[in-house]
C-alpha positions in Angstrom: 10.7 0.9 -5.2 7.3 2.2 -5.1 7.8 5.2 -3.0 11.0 5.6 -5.4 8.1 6.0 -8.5 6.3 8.2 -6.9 9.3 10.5 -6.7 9.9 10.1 -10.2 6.9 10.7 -11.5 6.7 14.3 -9.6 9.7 15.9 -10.4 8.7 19.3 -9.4 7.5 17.8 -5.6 10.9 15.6 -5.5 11.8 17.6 -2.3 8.8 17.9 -1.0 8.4 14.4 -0.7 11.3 13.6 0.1 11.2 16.1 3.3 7.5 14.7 4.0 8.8 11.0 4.1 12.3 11.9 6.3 9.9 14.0 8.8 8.0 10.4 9.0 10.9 8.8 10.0 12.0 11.1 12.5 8.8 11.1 14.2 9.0 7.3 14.2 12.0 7.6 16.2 10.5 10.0 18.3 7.4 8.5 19.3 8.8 6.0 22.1 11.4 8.5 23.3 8.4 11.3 23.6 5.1 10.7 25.3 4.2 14.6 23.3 4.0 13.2 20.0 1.0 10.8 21.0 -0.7 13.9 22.6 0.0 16.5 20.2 -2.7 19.2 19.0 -4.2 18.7 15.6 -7.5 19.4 13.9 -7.8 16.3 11.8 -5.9 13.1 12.2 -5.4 11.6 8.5 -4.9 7.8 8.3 -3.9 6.3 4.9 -2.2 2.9 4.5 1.1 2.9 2.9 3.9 5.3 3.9 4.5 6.4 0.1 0.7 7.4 0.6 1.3 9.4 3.7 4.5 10.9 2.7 2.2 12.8 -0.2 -0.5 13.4 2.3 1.9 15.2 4.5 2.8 17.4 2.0 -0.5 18.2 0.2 -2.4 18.8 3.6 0.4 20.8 5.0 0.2 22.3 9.1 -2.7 21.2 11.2 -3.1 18.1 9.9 -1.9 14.8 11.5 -1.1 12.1 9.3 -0.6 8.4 10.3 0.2 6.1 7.5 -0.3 2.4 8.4 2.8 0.6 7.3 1.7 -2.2 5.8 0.2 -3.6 2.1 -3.3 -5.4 2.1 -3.2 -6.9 -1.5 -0.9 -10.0 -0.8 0.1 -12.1 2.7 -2.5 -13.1 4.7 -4.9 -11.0 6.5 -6.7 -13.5 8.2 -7.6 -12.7 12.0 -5.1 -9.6 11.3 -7.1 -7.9 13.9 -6.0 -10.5 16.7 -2.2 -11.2 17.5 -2.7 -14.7 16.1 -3.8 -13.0 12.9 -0.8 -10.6 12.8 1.7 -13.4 14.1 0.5 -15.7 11.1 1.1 -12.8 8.5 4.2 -11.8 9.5 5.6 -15.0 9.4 4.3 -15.5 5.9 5.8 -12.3 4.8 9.1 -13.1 6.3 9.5 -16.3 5.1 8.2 -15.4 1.2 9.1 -11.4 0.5 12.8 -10.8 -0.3 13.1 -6.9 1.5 15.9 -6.2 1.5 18.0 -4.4 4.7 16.7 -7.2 7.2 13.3 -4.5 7.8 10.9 -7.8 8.2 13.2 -9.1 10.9 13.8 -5.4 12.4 11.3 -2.7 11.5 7.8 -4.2 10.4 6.2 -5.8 14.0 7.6 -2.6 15.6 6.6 -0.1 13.0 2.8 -2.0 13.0 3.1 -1.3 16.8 4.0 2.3 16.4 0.8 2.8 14.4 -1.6 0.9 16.2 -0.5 3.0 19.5 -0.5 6.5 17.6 -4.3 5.4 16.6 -5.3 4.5 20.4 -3.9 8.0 21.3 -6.2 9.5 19.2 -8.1 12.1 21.4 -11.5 11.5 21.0 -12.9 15.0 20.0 -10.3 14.8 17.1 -11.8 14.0 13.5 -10.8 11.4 11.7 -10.3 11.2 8.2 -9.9 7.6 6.3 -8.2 7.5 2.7 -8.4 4.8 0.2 -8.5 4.5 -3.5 -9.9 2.0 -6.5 -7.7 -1.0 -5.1 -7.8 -3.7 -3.3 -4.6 -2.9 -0.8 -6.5 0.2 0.1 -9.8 -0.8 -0.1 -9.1 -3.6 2.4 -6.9 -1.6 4.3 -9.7 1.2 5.0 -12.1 -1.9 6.2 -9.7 -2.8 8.3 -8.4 0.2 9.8 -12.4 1.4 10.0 -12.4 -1.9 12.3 -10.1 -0.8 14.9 -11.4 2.5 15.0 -14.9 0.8 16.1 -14.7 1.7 19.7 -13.6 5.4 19.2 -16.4 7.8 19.3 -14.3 10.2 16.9 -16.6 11.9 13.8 -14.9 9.5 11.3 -14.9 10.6 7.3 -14.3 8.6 4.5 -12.5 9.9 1.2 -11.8 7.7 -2.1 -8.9 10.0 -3.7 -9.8 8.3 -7.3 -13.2 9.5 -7.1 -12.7 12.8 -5.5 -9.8 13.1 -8.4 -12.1 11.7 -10.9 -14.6 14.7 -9.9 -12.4 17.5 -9.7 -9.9 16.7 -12.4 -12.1 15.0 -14.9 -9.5 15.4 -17.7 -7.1 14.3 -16.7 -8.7 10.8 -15.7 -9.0 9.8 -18.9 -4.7 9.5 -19.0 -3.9 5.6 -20.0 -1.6 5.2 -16.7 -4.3 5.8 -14.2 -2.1 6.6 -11.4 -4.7 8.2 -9.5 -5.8 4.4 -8.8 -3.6 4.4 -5.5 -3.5 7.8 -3.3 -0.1 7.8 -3.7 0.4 8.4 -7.1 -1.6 12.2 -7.0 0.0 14.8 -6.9 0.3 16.6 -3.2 -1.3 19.8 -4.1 -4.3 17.8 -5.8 -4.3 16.0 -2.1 -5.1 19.2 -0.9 -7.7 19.7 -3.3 -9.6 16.5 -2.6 -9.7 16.9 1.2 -11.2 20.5 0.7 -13.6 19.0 -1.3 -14.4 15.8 0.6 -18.0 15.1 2.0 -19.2 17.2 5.1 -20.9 14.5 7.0 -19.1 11.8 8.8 -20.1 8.2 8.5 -23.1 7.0 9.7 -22.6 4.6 12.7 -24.8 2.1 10.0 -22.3 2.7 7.7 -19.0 2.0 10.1 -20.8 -1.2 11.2 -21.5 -2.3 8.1 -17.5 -1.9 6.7 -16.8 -3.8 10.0 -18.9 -6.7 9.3 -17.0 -6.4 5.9 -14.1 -6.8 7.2 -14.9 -9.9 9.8 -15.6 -11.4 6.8 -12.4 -10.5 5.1 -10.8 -12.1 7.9 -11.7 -15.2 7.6 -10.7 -15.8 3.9 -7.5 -18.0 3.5 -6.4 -16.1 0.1 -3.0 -14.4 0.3 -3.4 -12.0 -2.9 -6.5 -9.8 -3.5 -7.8 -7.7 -6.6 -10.1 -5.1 -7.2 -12.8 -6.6 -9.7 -15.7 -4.6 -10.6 -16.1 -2.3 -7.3 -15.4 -5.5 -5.5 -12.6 -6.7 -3.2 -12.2 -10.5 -5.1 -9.7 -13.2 -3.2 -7.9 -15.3 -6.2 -5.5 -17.6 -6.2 -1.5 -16.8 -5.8 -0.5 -17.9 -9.2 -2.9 -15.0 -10.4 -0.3 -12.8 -11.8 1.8 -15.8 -12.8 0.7 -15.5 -16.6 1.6 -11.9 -16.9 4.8 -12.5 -15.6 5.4 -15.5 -18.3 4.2 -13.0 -21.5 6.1 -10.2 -20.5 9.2 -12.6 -20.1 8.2 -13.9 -23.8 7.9 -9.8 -25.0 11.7 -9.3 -23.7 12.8 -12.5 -25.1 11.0 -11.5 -28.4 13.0 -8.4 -28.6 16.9 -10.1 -28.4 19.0 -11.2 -31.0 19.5 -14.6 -28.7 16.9 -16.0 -26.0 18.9 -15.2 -23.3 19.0 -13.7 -19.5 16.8 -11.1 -18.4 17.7 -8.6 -15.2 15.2 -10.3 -13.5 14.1 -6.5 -11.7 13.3 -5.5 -15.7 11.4 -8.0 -15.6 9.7 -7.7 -12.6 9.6 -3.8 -13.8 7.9 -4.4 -17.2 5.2 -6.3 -15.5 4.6 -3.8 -13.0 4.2 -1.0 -15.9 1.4 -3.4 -17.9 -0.8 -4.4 -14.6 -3.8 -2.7 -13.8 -3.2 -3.9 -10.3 -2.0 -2.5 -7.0 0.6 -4.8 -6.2 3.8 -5.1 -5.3 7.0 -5.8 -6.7 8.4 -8.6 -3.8 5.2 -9.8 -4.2 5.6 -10.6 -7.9 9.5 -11.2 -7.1 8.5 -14.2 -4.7 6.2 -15.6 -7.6 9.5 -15.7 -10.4 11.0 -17.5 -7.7 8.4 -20.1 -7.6 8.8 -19.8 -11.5 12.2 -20.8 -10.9 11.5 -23.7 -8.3 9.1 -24.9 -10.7 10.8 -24.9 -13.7 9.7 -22.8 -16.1 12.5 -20.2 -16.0 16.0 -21.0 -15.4 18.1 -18.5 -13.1 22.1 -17.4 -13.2 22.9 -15.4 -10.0 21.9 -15.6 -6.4 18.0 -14.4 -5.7 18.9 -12.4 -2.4 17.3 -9.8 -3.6 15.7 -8.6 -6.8 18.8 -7.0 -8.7 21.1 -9.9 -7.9 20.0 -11.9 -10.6 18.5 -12.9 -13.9 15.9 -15.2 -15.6 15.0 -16.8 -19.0 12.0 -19.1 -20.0 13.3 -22.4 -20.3 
């Protein structure tokens, strides 16, 4: 769904991205068939996390430039020890067992995808810079901690670019629009990508500085928290009833607006929530919390929650 609003947002790029993200895919296929991809030539390797992300990356930067978007989401599931197997055997468990994706791709793409990745950034040749992308929120700004992390024993120049703040710079009018898309790097527009790498800082990080988001991100590691926000500059661990309230209101707005209290689609819903969050989050995420709802009794269901457009919810 996500990658879906991208496209929709960006008409005029709707091929472009499209292309970017199939060319992903085929390489993904590729990679364990052909040694080559690992090895070959670029002059930057790009590393974002999200594969909507990289999708616009790969079109904005254009030839030259490798891009490697880690395909997973850092606001919600557990990251503890995510740097260890027992870490990344723990999360995926909990994603698998609470997240309704559908097309069986926790049971047959994620661990192998994450394994992909994690192999393309060991094959990193070392006289290769490496550019790291993240944005005002917490999936990204946990994300870059963490991929800094595994990037601690490569002696690559390593840069650092926040995409809302380089937008923010170069495109100061525009960040005053009430949607804020520019919070997440996937929501600018390719050739404003472009743009923000051209303009990104000269020097790479300082190895004070890479040490210092590593320490961050041991410490990450050890929280228990399964949902993160971004609170005042600040990565903050709450609760996973966080967004519970939202969901409740909007469900009370939608309710407001029939002639009858009746059922609500629950991905309108789930949709109308999305649209009045100031959050990066996602939409299983918030779909696995109106199930709780549901368990708990404060909405009653008609329908069968396999997924989120199989059924529908009202407040009780």
């Amino acid at each position: 769904m996500y990658q879906l609003n991208i496209i929709k947002e960006f008409q005029e790029d709707r091929d472009e991205i499209i292309e970017g993200l199939i060319s992903f895919y085929d390489e993904t296929l590729n990679v364990g068939k052909n040694n080559q991809y690992l090895a070959r030539e670029y002059k930057t390797v790009h590393i974002v996390c999200g594969e909507a992300a990289a999708g616009t990356l790969r079109v904005g930067l254009g030839c030259g430039h490798k891009v490697i978007g880690f395909p997973d989401f850092f606001a919600e599931g557990p990251i503890w020890q995510l740097h260890q197997d027992v870490g990344r055997k723990h999360r995926y468990e909990w994603l698998k067992d609470h997240l309704n994706i559908e097309n069986n791709y926790m049971e047959e793409e994620y661990e192998q995808r994450i394994f992909i990745t994690l192999e393309e950034m060991k094959a990193i040749p070392d006289d290769v810079p490496i550019v790291l992308w993240t944005a005002e929120n917490a999936h990204e700004q946990a994300g870059m901690r963490y991929l800094n992390y595994l990037l601690r024993d490569k002696v690559n120049d390593v840069f650092l670019i926040n995409s809302t703040a380089g937008f923010k710079k170069l495109y100061e009018a525009e960040s005053e629009r009430e949607d804020e898309f520019f919070w997440h790097t996937g929501g600018i527009e390719p050739e404003k990508i472009n743009s923000i790498a051209e303009n990104r800082c000269l020097h790479p990080l300082s190895a004070e500085i890479r040490r210092k988001y590593e320490e961050e991100w041991i410490a990450l590691a050890e929280t228990k928290e399964i949902l993160r926000v971004w609170e005042k500059g600040k990565i903050k661990s709450v609760h996973d009833h966080y967004f519970d309230p939202i969901i409740i209101e909007q469900a009370r707005k939608l309710h407001a607006e029939q002639e009858k209290h009746d059922f609500i689609l629950s991905a309108r819903l789930i949709g109308e929530v999305l649209e009045h969050l100031d959050q990066s989050i996602g939409d299983a995420y918030l779909e696995d919390r109106l199930r709780r709802l549901i368990y708990n009794r404060v909405f009653e269901i008609k329908g069968i929650p396999k997924g989120i457009r199989y059924y529908s919810v009202k407040l009780i």
